[in-house]
N, C-alpha and C positions, 0 to 999 in steps of 0.2 A: 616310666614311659618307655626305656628299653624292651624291655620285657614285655610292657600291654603291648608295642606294635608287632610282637614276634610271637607271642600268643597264637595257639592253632584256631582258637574259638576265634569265627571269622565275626562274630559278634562284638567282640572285644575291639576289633579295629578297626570295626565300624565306626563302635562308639570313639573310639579317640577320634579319629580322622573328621568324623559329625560334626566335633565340638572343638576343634581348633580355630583358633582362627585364621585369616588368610593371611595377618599380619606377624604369624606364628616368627618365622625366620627375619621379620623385619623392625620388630621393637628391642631388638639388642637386648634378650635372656638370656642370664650367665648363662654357657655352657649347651644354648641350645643350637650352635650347629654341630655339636657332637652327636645329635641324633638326624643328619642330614639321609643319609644311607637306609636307617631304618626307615625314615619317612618314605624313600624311594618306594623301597620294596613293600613297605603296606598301603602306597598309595594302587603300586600296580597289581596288588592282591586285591584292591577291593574295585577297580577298574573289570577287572576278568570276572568279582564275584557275578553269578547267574541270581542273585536275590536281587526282587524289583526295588528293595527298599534298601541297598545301597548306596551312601551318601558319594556318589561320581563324579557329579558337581565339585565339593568339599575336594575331593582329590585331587582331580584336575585343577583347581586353581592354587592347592599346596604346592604340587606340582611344578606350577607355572611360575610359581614363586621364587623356583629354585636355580633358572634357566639363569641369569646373571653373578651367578656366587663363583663359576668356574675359573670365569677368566678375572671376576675382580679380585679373588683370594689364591688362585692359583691352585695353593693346594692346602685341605684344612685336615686338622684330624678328624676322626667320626670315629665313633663305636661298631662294632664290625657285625651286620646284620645275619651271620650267621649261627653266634652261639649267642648265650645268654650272660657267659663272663663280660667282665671289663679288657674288650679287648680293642688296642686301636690299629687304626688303620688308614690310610689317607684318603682321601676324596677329589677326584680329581675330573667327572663331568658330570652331565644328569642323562639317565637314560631317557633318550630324546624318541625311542622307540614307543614308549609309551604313550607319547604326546600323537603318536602316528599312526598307531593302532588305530583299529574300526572298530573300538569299544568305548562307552563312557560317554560323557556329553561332548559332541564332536565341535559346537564352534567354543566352549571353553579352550579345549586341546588344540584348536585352530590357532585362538588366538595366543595362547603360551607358547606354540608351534613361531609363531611370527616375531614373539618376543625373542624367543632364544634365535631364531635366524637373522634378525636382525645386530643381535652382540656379536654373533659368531663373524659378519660381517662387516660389521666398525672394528672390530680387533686383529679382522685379516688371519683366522686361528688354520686356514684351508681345512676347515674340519671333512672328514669324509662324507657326513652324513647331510651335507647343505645339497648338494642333487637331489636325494632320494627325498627331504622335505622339500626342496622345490616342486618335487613330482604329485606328491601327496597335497599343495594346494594346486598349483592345476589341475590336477583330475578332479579334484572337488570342483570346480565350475559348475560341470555335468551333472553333479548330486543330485538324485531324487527329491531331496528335502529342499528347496528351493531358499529355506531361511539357510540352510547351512552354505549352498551354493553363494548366496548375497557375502554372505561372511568373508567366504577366498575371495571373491571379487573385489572385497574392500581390501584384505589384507594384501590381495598383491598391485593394486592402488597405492598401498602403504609403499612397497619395496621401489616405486618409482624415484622414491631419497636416495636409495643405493644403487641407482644404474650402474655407478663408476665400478663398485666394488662385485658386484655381480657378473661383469665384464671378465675379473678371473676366474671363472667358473663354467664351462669355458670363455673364451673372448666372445664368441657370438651367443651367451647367456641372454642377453637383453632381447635380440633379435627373434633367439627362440621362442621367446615371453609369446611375442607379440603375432608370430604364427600360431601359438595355441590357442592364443583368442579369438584368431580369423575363425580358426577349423571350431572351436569349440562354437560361436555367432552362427557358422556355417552351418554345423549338427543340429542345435537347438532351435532354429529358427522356424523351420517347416511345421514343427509340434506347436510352436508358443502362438505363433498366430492363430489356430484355432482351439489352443485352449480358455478352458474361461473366470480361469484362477486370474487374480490379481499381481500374485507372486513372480507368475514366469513372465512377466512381458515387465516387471521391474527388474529381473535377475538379466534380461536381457537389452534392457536402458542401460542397467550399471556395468555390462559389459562395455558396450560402446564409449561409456565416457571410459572408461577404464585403458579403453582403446587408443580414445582420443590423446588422453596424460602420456600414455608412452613412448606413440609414434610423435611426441613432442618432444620427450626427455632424448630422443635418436637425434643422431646427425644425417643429414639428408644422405650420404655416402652409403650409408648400412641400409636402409631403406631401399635404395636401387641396387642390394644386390641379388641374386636369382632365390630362389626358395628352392631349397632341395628336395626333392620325392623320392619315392622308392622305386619307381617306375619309371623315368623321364623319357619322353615324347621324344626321339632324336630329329625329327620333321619339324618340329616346335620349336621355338627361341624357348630359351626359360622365362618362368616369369617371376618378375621384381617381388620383392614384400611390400611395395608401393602400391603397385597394380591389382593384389590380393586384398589389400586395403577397400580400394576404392569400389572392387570386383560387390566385396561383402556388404560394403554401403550400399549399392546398387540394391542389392536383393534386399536389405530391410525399407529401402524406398518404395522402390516397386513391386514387392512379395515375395517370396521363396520360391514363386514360379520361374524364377528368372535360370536358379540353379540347374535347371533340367537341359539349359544349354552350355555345352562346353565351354563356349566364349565367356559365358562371364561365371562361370563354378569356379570359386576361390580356390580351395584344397581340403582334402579329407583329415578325419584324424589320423588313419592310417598313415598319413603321409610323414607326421612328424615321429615314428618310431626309432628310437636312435639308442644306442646302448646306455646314456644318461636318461632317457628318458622313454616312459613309457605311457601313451593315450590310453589303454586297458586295465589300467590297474584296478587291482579288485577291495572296493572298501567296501564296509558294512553299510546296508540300507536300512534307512529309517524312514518311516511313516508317511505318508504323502499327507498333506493336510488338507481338509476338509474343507468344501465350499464354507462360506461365513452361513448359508443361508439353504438349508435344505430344497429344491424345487417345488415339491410338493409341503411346503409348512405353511400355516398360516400367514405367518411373521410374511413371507417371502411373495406370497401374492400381492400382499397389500405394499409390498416397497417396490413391487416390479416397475413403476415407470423409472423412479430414482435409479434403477439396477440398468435399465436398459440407455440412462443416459451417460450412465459412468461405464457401460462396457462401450459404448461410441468411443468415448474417450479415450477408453485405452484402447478401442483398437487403430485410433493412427499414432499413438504414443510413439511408439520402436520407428515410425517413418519419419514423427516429427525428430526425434532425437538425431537419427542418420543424417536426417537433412541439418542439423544442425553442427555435427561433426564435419560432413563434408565441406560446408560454409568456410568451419573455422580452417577447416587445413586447407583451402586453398586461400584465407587471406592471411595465414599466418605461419605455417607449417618454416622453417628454417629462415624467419623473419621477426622471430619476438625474442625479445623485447628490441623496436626501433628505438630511432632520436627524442621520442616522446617519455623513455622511461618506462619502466614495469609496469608502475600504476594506472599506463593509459593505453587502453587497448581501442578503443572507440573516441570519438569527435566528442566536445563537450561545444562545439560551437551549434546555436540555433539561428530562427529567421528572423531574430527581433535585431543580433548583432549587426551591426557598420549598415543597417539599413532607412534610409533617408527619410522615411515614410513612419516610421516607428521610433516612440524617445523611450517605451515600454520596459525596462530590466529581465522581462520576465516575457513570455506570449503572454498575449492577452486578444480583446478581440479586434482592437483599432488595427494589428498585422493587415487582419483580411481585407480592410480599408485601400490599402495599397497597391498603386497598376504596374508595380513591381515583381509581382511574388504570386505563384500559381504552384498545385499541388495533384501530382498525378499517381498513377497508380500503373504500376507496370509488372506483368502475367501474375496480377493475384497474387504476387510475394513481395514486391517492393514499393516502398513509398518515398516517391519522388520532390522534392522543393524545389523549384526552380526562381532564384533572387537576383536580379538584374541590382547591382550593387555600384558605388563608385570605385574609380582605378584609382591606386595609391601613389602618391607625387610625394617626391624629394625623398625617395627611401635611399641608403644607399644601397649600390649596386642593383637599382635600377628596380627593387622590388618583385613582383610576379614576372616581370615581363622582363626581368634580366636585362634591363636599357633596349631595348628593342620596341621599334615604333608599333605603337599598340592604340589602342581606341579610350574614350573618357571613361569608360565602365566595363566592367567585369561580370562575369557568371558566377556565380556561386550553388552549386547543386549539395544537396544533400540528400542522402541516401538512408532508411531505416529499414533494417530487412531482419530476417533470425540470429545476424552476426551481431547487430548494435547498430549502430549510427556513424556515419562517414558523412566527410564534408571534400569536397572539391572544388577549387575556383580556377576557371580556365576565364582566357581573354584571346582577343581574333592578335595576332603578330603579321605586321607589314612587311617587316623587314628591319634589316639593319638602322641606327638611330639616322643618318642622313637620308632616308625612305620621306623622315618626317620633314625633313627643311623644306622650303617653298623654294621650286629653281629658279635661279637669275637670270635674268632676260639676257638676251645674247645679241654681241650688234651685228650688225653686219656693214654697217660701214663705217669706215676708220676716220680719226680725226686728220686735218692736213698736217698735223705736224708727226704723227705718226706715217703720215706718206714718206714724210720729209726722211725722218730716219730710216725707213724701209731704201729710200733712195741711196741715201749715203752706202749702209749696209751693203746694196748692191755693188756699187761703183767696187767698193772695197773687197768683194768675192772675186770681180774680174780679176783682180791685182794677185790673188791666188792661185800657187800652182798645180794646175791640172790633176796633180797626183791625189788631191782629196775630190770624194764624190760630191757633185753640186748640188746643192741645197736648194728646194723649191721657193723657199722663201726670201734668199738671197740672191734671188737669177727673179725676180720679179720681171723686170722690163729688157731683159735679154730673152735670148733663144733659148729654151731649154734643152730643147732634145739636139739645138747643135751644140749644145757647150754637153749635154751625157756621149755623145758621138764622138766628140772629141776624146772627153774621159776616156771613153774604152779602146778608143786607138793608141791612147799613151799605156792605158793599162796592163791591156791585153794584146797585142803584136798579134799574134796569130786570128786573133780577127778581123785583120784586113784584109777585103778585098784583095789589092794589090799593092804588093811588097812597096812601104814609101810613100803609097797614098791614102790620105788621111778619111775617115769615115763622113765627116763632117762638109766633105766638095758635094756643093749640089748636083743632083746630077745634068748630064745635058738635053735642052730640050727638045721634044720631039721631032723629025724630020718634015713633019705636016704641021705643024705651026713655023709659020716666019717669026723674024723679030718685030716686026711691029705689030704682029696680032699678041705678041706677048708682054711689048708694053702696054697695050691698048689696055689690056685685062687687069693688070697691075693697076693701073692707073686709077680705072673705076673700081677696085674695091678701095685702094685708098680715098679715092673722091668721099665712097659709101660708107666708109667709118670714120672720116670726119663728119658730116652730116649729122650722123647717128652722137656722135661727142658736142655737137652744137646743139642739137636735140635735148641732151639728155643735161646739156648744162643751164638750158635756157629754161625749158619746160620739166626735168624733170623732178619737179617739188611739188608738183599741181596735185591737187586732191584726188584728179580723176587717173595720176601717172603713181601715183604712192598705197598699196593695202594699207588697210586697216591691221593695227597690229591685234593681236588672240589674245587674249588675257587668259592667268590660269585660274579655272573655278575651284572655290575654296570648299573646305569640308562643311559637307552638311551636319549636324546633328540628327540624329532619328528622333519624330516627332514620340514616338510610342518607348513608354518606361521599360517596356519587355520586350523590343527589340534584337537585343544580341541576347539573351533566350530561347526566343522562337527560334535565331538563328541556328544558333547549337545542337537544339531537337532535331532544324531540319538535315543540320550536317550527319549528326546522328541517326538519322533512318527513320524517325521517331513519327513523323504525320505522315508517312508513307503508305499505303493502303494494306501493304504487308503486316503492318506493326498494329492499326488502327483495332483490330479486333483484342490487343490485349496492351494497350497503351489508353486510360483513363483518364478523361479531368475530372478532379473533384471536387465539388460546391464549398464552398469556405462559409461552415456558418460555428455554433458551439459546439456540437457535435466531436466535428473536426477537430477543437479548440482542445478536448477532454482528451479525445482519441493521441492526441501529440504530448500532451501532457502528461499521459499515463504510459505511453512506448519511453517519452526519455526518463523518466524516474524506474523502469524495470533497470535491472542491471542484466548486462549480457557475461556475466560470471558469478559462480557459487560466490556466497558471500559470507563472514562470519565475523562476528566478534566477541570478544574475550577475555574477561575479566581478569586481570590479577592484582591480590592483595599483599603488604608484606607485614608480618606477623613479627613481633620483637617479642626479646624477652620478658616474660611477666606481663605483655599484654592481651587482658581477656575479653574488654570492651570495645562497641563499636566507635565511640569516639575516639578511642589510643590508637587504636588499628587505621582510621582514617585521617587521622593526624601526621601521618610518617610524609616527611617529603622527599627521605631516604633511606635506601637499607645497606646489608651489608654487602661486601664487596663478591659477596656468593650469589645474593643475590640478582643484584647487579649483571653479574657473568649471565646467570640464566634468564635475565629478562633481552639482555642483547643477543643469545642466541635463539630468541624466536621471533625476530624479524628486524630491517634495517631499520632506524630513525629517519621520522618524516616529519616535515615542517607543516603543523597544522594550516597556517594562514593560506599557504600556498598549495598543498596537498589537494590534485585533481582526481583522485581516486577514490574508492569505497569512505568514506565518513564514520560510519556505523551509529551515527546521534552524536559524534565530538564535534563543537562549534568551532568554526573559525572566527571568531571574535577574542579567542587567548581566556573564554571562561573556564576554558577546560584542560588547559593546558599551555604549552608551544611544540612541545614535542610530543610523538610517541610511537613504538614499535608498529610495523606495518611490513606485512610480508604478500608478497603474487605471485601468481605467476599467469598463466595466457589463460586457465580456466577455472583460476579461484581467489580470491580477496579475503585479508583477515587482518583487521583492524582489533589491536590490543587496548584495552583502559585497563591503562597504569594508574593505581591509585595515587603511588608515590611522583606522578609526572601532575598530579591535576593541584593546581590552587588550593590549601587548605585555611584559605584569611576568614573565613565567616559561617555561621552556619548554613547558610545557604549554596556554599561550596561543599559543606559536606552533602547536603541533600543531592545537590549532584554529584557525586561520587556516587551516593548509593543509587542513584536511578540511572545514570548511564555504565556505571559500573558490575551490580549484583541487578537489579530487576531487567536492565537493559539487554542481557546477555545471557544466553541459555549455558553458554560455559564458563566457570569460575574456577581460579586457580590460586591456593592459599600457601605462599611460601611461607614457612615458621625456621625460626633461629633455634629454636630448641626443638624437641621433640615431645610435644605437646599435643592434645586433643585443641582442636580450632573447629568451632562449628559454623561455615559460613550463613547460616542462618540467624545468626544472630545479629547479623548487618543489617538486617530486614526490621530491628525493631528501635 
């Protein structure tokens, strides 16, 4: 093997490298990482060969094969790929140059490219060469080859697990990520809308979510801070990497025409050229591929309407997606996971819950029955529920309305738009909890014994000296303003008149009244309030001398179940003549009924699930294999490191087909995050008491699940096809 890979005849290394297999360095052959080095070099001798029937493929994935041996071995002997003797030598990385080159099958090298970046950055090795492959999958975005383009786009999807570790590279590594993807969205966009390939208006969906993962995996801090150019406007604030964001959303909303004005042009490639990194680099071009369907072919006449429905399709694909990025980063961007837990991004509440009119579990049609519950439609994007519902009594801490005087019933709105489904319940607040007591009548006339005491009271303030201020209500049947006149002549000295004399001497009367016109005067008002006191004690209880007293009117009820709904609308602007051209009612009939029932069964996140089996020793059968209800403690380790445990019964998240009835289990792995669900079937977590446990093992387990994963104790051939029989 020495020897055939260092052979001149580039035939000879063809043939070896042809006929290897990829598991060459990974089935533990005495002695064969001694040929590590030679592999190298004949792999990249047959990368560079110019013969079309050069096995590149074969290469590139030995290759890739090799990207984890550095850091797990450190350092191995090899035979030394320049002479033909036995000679050793140590091995100490892989040339990763090859992996980078613009030769050979590029998303092979792509993806060993991601493998070896990603060790180098779980082991923190500061390799030099982690830049210049970070440089070499972003510039791949832009690739000609639109399959090869999707490829980086997945892979550096992928590196969104290593924000942390990517941050030493430099610290603002992450940040950079995510301005290549504006400017790269920003390049690509003007060509992809009017091209009519299928590929580029995918290559630039998978940007956008791609977009979406990272400006999530950031702390809202790094996002607002300015983007650097090469140019900067000193007349201009800088702008955020937030704003560049939203700038790009904008134009795959409303079209590429939007860039031709300053105000909303994201940033060029040009803009992010920096001594790590370069937008220009120059890799090899490969083939642009070819319509599916020649324009002038038979085939292609006769599928024209099918072609012209599916290019409708994708031409609002890139605005429905935008519009869907946008959505989520304004209801979740530096907000997930809340109180609800990872697993719940959206409402799982519907209109059949706590509603009086409906005993249903489920919608059904007896809802629309109800003069509760009415269903709108707001600017063509949103669908509205509006459920006049009962208020919650005896909750502690006073429930929705936090102890605060509130009404018998609540609102309950629900919202189903691109994001998922939102529930809201608001209620009208009076005010503080004594808003709601009924007031106490107030008297206004005192009992006689209550006189009595006010009297004594009095007698008893006279006997009090001057020095405290007198009391309205203990000076009843004396003078009041001579007993405060007096006070303030004791109190205050400098406010008398005259030095000595007291405030309180009447004064004297006028020189134009004698004294008998001033007894005269005295006399008849006293005459006229006795009168008025014989008056009022003889007559005054008479019907026609006493009002009627006010009674307070109690609360009404609203005769109408949808009352404090319309309310809400109207507080909301909603029947206003402004709103009324894009604010809708809609007819509650089955229609409706399917339409509700098929928005909440979509999921508003990628979803996935994921078989794994554990494989014992000397077990070759699908019965022995479905029997385990445990493995080893290796196992174990690598099924807890692909997602936390969740409690089936109560788990409101993705399902993927596990019951909550405990047939399938009580526990099992479940990992999220704000834009993706994946739901594990652990063989070793599901019930194995009967065959009919097994049957589902295998149909929620292997047919249920497009991904399977077969851990083995030994190192063994395990075909999981053999569960299928």
């Amino acid at each position: 093997m020495h020897c055939g890979l260092m052979h001149v005849d580039q035939d000879i290394v063809n043939t070896i490298i042809k006929h290897c297999s990829p598991r060459f360095f990974s089935i533990g052959l005495p002695g064969a990482t001694m040929l590590i080095l030679d592999f190298i070099i004949a792999a990249s001798r047959v990368t560079a060969c110019s013969s079309l029937n050069a096995p590149r493929v074969e290469a590139q994935i030995l290759l890739g094969s090799l990207v984890c041996f550095p850091n797990l071995y450190e350092e191995l002997p090899a035979l030394h790929p320049t002479t033909a003797d036995v000679v050793m030598t140590k091995f100490r990385d892989v040339k990763v140059t090859v992996l980078m080159r613009g030769t050979g099958p590029r998303c092979v090298a792509l993806c060993s490219l991601c493998i070896w970046l990603c060790e180098e950055l779980v082991h923190g090795t500061q390799h030099p060469q982690i830049k210049e492959a970070l440089n070499v999958i972003c510039v791949t975005l832009k690739f000609p080859n639109k399959t090869v383009a999707l490829v980086a786009s997945d892979i550096l999807h992928l590196l969104i697990n290593y924000v942390d570790d990517l941050q030493k590279f430099p610290p603002d590594t992450p940040k950079k990520i995510v301005e290549i993807l504006i400017a790269t969205i920003t390049h690509l966009l003007p060509t992809t809308e009017s091209s009519p390939h299928e590929l580029d208006k995918r290559l630039v969906v998978s940007l956008l979510l791609c977009l979406l993962d990272w400006v999530m995996a950031l702390p809202p801090k790094t996002l607002l801070q300015p983007v650097q150019t090469l140019s900067p406007d000193k007349e201009k604030p800088d702008k955020s990497v937030l704003s560049c964001i939203y700038k790009v959303l904008h134009g795959c909303v409303y079209g590429a025409q939007n860039f031709n004005s300053p105000r909303y042009f994201p940033m060029n490639l040009s803009d992010l050229t920096s001594p790590d990194y370069d937008p220009f680099l120059l890799l090899e071009s490969l083939k642009e591929p070819e319509p599916l369907h020649s324009p002038d072919s038979e085939r292609s006449s006769k599928l024209q309407p099918v072609t012209e429905v599916r290019s409708r399709i994708q031409h609002g694909l890139i605005s429905i997606a935008a519009r869907t990025v946008i959505t989520h980063l304004v209801n979740h961007l530096g907000h997930y996971p809340m109180s609800g837990g990872p697993a719940t991004l959206t409402s799982q509440v519907c209109e059949n819950m706590d509603n009086p009119y409906s005993d249903s579990p489920d919608l059904a049609p007896e809802l629309f029955d109800g003069p509760n519950l009415q269903f709108f439609v707001l600017n063509g994007t949103t669908l509205l529920s509006c459920l006049q519902v009962r208020a919650e009594d005896g909750v502690p801490g006073g429930g929705m309305s936090a102890g605060l005087t509130t009404t018998s019933a609540c609102v309950r709105v629900i919202v189903r738009d691109i994001s998922g489904k939102h529930s809201w319940d608001s209620a009208v607040l009076y005010g503080p909890p004594h808003c709601g007591v009924p007031n106490q009548p107030l008297h206004l006339y005192k009992k006689e014994e209550e006189e009595r005491e006010d009297g004594l009271m009095a007698l008893q303030a006279k006997l009090v000296c001057r020095e405290a201020v007198p009391s309205w209500n203990s000076l009843r049947e004396e003078d009041v303003l001579d007993e405060m006149l007096q006070y303030l002549g004791y109190s205050s000295p400098e406010c008398l008149q005259r030095a000595g004399g007291p405030l309180n001497i009447p004064a004297p009367p006028p020189v134009c009244v004698s004294e008998k016109q001033e007894n005269d005067v005295i006399n008849a008002i006293l005459k006229q309030c006795a009168e008025e006191r014989d008056f009022a004690v003889h007559r005054g209880n008479g019907l026609n001398m006493r009002a009627v007293e006010q009674g307070e009117p109690g609360p009404q009820r609203p005769q109408s179940a949808f009352y404090y709904c319309r309310l809400l609308l109207n507080i909301l602007g909603m029947n206003s003549w402004e709103k009324r051209s894009n604010f809708h009612l809609l007819k509650k009939n089955e229609k409706l009924l399917r339409e509700l029932k098929n928005l909440d069964s979509r999921q508003c996140r990628e979803t996935h699930k994921i078989a794994v089996f554990y494989v014992a020793e000397g077990q070759e059968d699908k019965h022995s294999i479905l029997c385990n209800t445990r493995g080893s403690q290796a196992y174990e380790d690598f099924v807890s490191g692909l997602g936390w445990e969740v409690n089936l019964t109560s788990h409101c998240g993705f399902m993927g087909g596990l019951q909550r009835n405990k047939s399938t289990g009580l526990t099992t792995p479940y990992f999220a995050t704000s834009t993706v669900e994946v739901m594990l079937h652990v063989s070793t977590r599901m019930p194995p008491d009967s065959d009919d446990s097994l049957t589902k093992k295998v149909c929620y387990g292997v047919l249920g699940t497009a991904v399977g994963v077969c851990v083995k104790k030994v190192m063994s051939d395990c075909n999981p096809v053999m569960l299928f029989y």
